[in-house]
C-alpha positions, 0 to 999 in steps of 0.5 A: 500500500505504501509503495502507491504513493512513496518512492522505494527510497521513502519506504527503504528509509521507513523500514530502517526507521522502523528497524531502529526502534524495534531495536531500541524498544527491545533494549529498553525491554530488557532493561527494564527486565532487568531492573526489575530483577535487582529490585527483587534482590533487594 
């Protein structure tokens, strides 16, 4: 859908924005993951 209206640059760059903050997203998950273990030893 997306491809009708962008060129393959803009949707190239959107997956990669994307990608980004999966990532980001997956570190701050396991994080805060493990913050939440270390309050439990506490």
């Amino acid at each position: 859908m997306f491809n009708l209206y962008t060129g393959s640059g803009a949707s190239l760059f959107i997956t990669i924005v994307a990608v980004i903050i999966g990532f980001a997203a997956a570190l701050g998950y396991v994080d805060f993951l493990k913050t939440k273990k270390e309050e439990k030893k506490d």
